[in-house]
Each structure stands twice: as structure tokens, then as C-alpha cells.
C-alpha positions as CSV (number, residue, x, y, z in Angstrom):
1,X,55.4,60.4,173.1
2,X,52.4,61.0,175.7
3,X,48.9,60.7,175.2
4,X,48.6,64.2,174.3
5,X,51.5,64.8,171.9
6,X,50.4,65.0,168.2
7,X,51.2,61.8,166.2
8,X,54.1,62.7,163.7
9,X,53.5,59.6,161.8
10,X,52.5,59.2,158.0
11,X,49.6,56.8,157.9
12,X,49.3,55.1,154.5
13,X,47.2,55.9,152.3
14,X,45.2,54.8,148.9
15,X,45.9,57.9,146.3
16,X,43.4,57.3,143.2
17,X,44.8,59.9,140.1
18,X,43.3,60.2,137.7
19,X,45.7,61.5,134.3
20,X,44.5,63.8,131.7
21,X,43.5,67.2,133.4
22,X,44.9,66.2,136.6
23,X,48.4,65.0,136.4
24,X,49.3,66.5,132.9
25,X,48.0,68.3,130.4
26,X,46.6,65.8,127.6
27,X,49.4,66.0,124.9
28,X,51.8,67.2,126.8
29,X,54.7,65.6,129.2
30,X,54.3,66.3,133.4
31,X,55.9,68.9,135.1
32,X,59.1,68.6,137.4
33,X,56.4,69.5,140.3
34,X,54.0,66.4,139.6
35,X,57.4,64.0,139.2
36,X,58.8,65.2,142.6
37,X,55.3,65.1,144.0
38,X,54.7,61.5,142.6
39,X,58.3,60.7,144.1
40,X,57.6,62.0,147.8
41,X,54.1,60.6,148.0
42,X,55.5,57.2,147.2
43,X,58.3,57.6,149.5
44,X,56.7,58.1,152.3
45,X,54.2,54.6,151.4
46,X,51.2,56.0,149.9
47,X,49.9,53.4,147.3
48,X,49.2,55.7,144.4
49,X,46.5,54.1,141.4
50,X,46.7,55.5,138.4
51,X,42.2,55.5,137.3
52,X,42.1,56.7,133.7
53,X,39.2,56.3,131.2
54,X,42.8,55.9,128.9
55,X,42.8,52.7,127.3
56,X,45.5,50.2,129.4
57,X,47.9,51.4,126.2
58,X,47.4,54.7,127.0
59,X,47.8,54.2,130.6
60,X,50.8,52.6,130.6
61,X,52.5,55.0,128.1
62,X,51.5,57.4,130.9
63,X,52.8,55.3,133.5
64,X,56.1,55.4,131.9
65,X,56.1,59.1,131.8
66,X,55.5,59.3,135.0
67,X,58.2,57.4,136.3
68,X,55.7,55.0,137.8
69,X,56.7,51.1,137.7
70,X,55.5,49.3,140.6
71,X,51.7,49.5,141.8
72,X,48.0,49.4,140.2
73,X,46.2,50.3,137.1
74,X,42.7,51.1,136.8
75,X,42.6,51.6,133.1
76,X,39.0,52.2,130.4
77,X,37.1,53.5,133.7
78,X,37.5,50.7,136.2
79,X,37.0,48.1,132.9
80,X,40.3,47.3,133.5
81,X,43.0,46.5,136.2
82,X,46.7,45.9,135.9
83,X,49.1,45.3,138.7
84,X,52.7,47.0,138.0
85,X,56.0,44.9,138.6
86,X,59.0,46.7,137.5
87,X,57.2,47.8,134.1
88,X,55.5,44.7,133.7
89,X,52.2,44.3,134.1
90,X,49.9,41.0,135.2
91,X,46.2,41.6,134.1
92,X,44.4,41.4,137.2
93,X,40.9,42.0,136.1
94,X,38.5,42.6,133.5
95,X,35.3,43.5,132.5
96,X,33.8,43.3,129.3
97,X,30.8,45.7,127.3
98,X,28.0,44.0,125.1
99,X,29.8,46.4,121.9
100,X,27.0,44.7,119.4
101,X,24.4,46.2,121.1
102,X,26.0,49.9,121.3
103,X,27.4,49.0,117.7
104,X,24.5,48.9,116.2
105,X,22.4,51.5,118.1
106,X,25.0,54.1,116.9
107,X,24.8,52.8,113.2
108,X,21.4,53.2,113.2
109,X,20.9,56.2,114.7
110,X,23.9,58.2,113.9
111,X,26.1,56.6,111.3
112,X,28.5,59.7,110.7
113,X,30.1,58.5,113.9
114,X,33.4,56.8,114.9
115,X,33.4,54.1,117.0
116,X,36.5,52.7,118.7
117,X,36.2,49.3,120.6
118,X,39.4,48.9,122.7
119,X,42.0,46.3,122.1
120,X,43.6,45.4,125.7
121,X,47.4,46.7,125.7
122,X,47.3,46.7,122.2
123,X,44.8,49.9,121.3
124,X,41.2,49.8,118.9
125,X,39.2,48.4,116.4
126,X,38.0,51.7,114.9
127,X,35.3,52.0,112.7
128,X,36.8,54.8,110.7
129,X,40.5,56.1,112.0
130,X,40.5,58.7,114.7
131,X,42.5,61.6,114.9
132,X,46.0,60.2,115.8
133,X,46.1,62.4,118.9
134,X,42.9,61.2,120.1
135,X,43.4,57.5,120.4
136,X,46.5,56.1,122.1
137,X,47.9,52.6,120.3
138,X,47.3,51.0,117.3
139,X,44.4,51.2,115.2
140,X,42.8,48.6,113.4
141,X,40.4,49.6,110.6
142,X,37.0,47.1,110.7
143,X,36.2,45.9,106.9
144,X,32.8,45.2,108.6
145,X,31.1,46.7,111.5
146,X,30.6,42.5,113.1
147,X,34.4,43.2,113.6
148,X,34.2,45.6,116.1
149,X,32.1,43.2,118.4
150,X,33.9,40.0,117.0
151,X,36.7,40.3,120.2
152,X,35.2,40.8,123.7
153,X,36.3,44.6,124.6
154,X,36.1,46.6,127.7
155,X,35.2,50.0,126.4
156,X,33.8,51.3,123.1
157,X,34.5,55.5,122.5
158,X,32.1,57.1,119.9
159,X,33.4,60.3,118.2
160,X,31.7,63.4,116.8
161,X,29.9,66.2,117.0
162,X,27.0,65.4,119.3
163,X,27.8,62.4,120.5
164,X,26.5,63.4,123.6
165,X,23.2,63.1,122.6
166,X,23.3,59.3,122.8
167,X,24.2,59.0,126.6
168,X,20.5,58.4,127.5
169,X,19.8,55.6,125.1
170,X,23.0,53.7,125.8
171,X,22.4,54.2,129.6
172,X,18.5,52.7,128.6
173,X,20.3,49.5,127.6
174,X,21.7,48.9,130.8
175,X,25.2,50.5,130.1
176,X,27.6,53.1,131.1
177,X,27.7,56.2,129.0
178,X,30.1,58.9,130.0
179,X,30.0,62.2,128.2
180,X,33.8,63.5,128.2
181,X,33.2,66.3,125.9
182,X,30.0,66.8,124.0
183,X,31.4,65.0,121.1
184,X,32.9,62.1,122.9
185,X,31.3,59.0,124.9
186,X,32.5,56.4,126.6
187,X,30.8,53.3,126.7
188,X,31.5,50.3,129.4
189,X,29.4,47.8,131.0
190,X,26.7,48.9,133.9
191,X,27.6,48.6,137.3
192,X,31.6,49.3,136.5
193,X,33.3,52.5,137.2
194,X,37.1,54.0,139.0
195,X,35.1,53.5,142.0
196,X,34.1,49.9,141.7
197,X,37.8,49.0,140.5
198,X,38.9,51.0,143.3
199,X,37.4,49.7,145.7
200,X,38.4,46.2,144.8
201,X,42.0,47.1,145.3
202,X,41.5,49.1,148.2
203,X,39.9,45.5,149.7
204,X,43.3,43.6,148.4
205,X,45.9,45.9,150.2
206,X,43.7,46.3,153.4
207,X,43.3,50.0,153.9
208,X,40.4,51.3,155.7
209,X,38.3,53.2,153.6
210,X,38.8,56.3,155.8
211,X,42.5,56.4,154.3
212,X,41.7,56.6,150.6
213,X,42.1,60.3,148.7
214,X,41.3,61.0,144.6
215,X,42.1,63.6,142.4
216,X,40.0,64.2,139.3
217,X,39.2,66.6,137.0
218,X,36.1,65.2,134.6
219,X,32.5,63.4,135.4
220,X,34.6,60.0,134.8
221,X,35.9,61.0,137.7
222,X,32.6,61.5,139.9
223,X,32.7,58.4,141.1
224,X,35.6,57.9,142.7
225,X,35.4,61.1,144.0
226,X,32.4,60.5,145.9
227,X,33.8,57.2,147.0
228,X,36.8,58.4,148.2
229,X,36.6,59.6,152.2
230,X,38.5,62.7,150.3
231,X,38.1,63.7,146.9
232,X,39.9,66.5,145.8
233,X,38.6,68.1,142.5
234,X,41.1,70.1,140.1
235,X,40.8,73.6,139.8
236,X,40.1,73.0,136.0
237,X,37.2,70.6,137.2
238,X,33.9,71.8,136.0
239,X,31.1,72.9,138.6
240,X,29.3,69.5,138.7
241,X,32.7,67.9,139.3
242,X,33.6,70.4,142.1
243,X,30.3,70.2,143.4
244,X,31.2,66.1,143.7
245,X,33.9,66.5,145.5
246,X,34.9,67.3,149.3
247,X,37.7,70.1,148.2
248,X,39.3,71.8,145.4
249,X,43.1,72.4,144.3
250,X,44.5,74.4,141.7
251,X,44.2,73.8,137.9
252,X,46.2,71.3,136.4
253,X,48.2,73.9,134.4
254,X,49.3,75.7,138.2
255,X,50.2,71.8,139.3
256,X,47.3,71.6,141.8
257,X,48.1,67.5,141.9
258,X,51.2,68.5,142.6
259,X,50.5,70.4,145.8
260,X,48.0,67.2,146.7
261,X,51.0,64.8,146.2
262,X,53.6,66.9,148.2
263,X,51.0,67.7,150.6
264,X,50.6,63.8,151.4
265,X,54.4,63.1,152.1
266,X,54.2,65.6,155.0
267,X,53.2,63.8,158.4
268,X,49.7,63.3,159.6
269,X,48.5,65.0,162.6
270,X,45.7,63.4,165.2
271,X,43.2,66.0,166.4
272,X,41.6,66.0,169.8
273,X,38.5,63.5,168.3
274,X,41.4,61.0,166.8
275,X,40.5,62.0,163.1
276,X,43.7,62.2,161.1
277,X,43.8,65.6,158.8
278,X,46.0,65.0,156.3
279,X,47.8,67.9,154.8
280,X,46.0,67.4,151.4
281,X,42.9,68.8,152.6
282,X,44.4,71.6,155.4
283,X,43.4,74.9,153.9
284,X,46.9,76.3,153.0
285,X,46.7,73.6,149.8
286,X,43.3,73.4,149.3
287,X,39.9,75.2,149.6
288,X,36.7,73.2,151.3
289,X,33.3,73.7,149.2
């Protein structure tokens, strides 16, 4: 090949996807388009991290589904980290929330609440049971609210109609609050987010950080977008998502990860400045904002 041939060579890449909204539907099973797509993008060496704000329980039950057995696990919004081995799993890091604090803020000020405090790879301490679609793994009533503190936990998820409205005082307290829906929060300690996790495994496998992509769909997903040298928001994303992010696929219901994934298993091509495009972001796949 001479200097002036294009390089037909697929440079690996760290792929951060995130789950609900993005690779399935929440409650429903992946296509045949995101397997095939998960299948190629692996083939070809990308290192693909499942970031969820899923519990590790939840993860991993979406792990399975998606036919995904080797590689990381950023689980509870970067709380958590798990290294895949053939199904297995070795906890690799994580980090924990003051619950008391939140615990007791939310009785106070909002007692009609629920409050889940995450159980790692088993599922919650709940206050009062969730909805059994909402919370993936076991739940473990508390006789006493003390119970949902008395094990160190890496997220805490309050439930019900406004819940929304308490993001600025748990944020006050020196916490992450993440609004998923306005009656759903997600609570886990300051500084820690798909991002931070992200870029701690992006360290351990050595790629630069111009090689790293994400695909998200919800403001748990900001972060990682921004830190990504390519975030791709789904077409189901909402504005300030889009807005995060460098380009835009399709919704998750049209496979828009899908397109990302297959996308990324075709080879990369160097431009006249020695940038490499990768065929996620050309414009037959995706739109630029």
C-alpha cells in the first residue's frame, strides 16, 4: 500500500452502549439487527461496554440477552464495574452512596415515596415494593427505614409522581441526582458517572481517547456522551440529549444502534489530515447536529 492509498484497516475501538432506549426497548427482547450488529462490531475487535443506570442484576440479565459474555460492565451509572469471563463476572470496582442521608431527606420531605437501595448482583432493599417491571432482581421489603442504609449500596432509586422535584436538594448534599422520568431519580455518590467508569476502563485496555464512541438515549447518558470523542445520540433521545451529543441515529424502535454497530465493523478510512472517519459517524448512517 503507498503513502497515498486509503488505510483499509479496522482500528479498535472503545464502544460505550448504553441498554434501555438504545439497544432494546425496556421490556422487550433485542432485535435480530442489534444481535448481528453486536456480533460484527465484536468481530472485527471493538471492545463494546455495556453503561446502564440498570442495577448489575439488571445488567447482566441484559447481557445474557444480548449474547454478550466476555468484556466490561459499567452497571448503577458508573457505581459499578464488572469484568465479563465467559458469563462470570469479577467485581472490579465500586463505589458506594451515603443512602442515610438521601433516606432520610426523602422521608421527611416526601414520605409517599419508594425508595430502592441496590443490593449488588442480588437486586434492592425497597422501602415499599416497586412495580415488578420496574425493578430488576429481588426485592427485600425494610421492616425499618435504618435497613435501607444498614448495607453500603451504590445507588438508591426513588419512585413517584414528582420525584423530580428532589434533584436539587440531593444534588445540595453533594450527590448525584439523575431525573429519568419525572417520577424517577437516581441517586449515586458525587463525582461518579458512565463517564468516570468509562474512562477508567478505557485507561486499563490502552485506547486513545480519540478511539472511543457511545450510544445513549437518556440524560444518564450525557456524560458519556460528551466524553466520548463521538457520541451518537438515539433518535428517541430527547433535545437536551441530542443537543449533548456529536450525531444522531435513528430511534431505538427503527434499530438506530443497530446501524452504529454494523457501521463500526466496516473498515476505517484515513483522510488527507490522518483523522480516521469511522463509518458510524459518515452521513449515510447518521445525521451531524
Amino acid at each position: 500500500m503507498t503513502a497515498t492509498e486509503p488505510s483499509t484497516q479496522i482500528v479498535r475501538r472503545l464502544v460505550a452502549l448504553d441498554i434501555d432506549g438504545t439497544l432494546l426497548v425496556t421490556g422487550q427482547d433485542p432485535t435480530p439487527a442489534v444481535l448481528a450488529g453486536i456480533r460484527a462490531a465484536s468481530c472485527v475487535g471493538h471492545e463494546l461496554v455495556l453503561a446502564t443506570g440498570r442495577s448489575l442484576s439488571g445488567a447482566l440479565y441484559a447481557a445474557r440477552l444480548l449474547g454478550i459474555t466476555d468484556g466490561w460492565i459499567v452497571a448503577s451509572n458508573g457505581s459499578v464495574v464488572v469484568r465479563l469471563n465467559r458469563g462470570a463476572y469479577d467485581l472490579v470496582g465500586i463505589h458506594t452512596v451515603d443512602a442515610k442521608a438521601v433516606v432520610q431527606l426523602v422521608s421527611v420531605v416526601r414520605p409517599d415515596l419508594r425508595i430502592a437501595a441496590e443490593i449488588v448482583g442480588v437486586g434492592y432493599h425497597v422501602s415499599q415494593p416497586f412495580p415488578p417491571q420496574e425493578l430488576g432482581g429481588e426485592q427485600v421489603e425494610a421492616t425499618r427505614l435504618d435497613d435501607l442504609w444498614a448495607e453500603a449500596t451504590p445507588r438508591l432509586a426513588i419512585y413517584g409522581a414528582g420525584a423530580q422535584n428532589l434533584v436539587p436538594s440531593i444534588r445540595a448534599g453533594g450527590m448525584t441526582a439523575t431525573r429519568t422520568r419525572p417520577d424517577w431519580v437516581d441517586v449515586t455518590p458525587g463525582g461518579v458517572s458512565k463517564a468516570t467508569a468509562l474512562e477508567t476502563i478505557r485507561r486499563d485496555l490502552g485506547i486513545p481517547k480519540s478511539r472511543t464512541v457511545a450510544v445513549g438515549d437518556s440524560e444518564n447518558d450525557i456524560s458519556m456522551l460528551t466524553w466520548a470523542e463521538r457520541g451518537i445520540a438515539m433518535g428517541n433521545a430527547s433535545a437536551l440529549v441530542r443537543f449533548s451529543a456529536n450525531y444522531a441515529t435513528k430511534d431505538v424502535e427503527d434499530d438506530g444502534a443497530a446501524l452504529i454497530l454494523h457501521a463500526l465493523a466496516q473498515p476505517d478510512r484515513e483522510d488527507l489530515t490522518g483523522e480516521t472517519r469511522a463509518g458510524a459517524v459518515t452521513a449515510t448512517t447518521v445525521q451531524a447536529h
